[in-house]
C-alpha positions, 0 to 999 in steps of 0.5 A, spaced: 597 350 782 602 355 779 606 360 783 605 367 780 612 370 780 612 376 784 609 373 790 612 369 796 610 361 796 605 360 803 611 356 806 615 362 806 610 367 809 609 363 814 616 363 815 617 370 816 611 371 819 615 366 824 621 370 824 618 377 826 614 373 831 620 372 834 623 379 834 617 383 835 618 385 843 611 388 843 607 386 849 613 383 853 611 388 858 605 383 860 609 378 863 612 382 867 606 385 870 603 378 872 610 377 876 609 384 880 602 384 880 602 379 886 607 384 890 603 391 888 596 387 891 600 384 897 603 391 898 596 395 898 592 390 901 597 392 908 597 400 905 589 399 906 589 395 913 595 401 916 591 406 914 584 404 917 588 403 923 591 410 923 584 413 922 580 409 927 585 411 932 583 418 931 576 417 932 577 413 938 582 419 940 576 424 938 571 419 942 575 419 948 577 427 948 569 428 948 568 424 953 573 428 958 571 435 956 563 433 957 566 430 965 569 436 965 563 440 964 559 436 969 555 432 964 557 426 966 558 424 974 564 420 974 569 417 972 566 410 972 560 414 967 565 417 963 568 409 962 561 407 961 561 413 955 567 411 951 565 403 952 557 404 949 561 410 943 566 404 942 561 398 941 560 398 933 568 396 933 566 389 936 572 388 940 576 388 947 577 395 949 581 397 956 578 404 959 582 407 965 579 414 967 581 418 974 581 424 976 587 428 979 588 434 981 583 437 978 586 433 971 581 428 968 586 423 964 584 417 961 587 412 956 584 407 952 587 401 950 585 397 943 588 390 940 591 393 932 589 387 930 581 388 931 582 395 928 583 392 921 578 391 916 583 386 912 584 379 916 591 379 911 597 379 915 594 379 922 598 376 925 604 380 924 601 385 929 598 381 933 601 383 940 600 391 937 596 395 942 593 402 939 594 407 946 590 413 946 590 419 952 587 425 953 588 429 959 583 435 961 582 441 966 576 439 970 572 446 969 565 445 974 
């Protein structure tokens, strides 16, 4: 086989085409992003499971305040009632709640003591927040 004069023999393209190869910085962004990866999903993944903790926090305070205003207006009769109230509106959360309510001075004050860690949808690091309780108090004037 003759070599045409003008164009590169197949041993000389394949070594420039190793050279550039080794130049070219194109995609040297993926190994990078396989590195950090894991750190990003670790952070989200304890962002999300924080975040559920914070929003069922509000609906428990939400949860709680209603039981006290309908004690206050006497739809509820007692203090056991109203405990009874936030337990059975709490049952879809399937964990451990500790429900104090009295009546002092014609102030209805109530706090609710959760786990952190039953608030969490993600079972991923549980076991840093283990000895974490979520306390929620509300207090109301009683208007009956």
């Amino acid at each position: 086989m003759r070599h045409k004069p003008g164009r590169k023999r197949p041993s000389q393209r394949k070594a420039k085409s190793l050279e550039r190869f080794l130049r070219d910085d194109d995609g040297s962004f993926t190994i990078e992003a396989v590195i950090w990866m894991p750190i990003f999903a670790i952070i989200l993944a304890l962002i999300f499971n924080i975040s559920m903790v914070f929003f069922t926090e509000s609906q428990l305070l939400r949860i709680v305040q209603d039981a006290n205003r309908a004690f206050s207006l006497g739809r509820l009769d007692d203090t056991t009632a109203t405990e009874n109230y936030i337990t059975n509106a709490l049952a879809y959360l399937d964990t451990t709640v500790a429900v104090t309510t009295t009546l002092d001075g014609g102030i209805i004050s109530t706090v609710l003591n959760v786990p952190a860690v039953d608030l969490m949808p993600m079972s991923f690091m549980r076991d840093q927040f283990r000895d974490i309780a979520i306390t929620v108090r509300s207090q109301q004037l009683v208007e009956f």
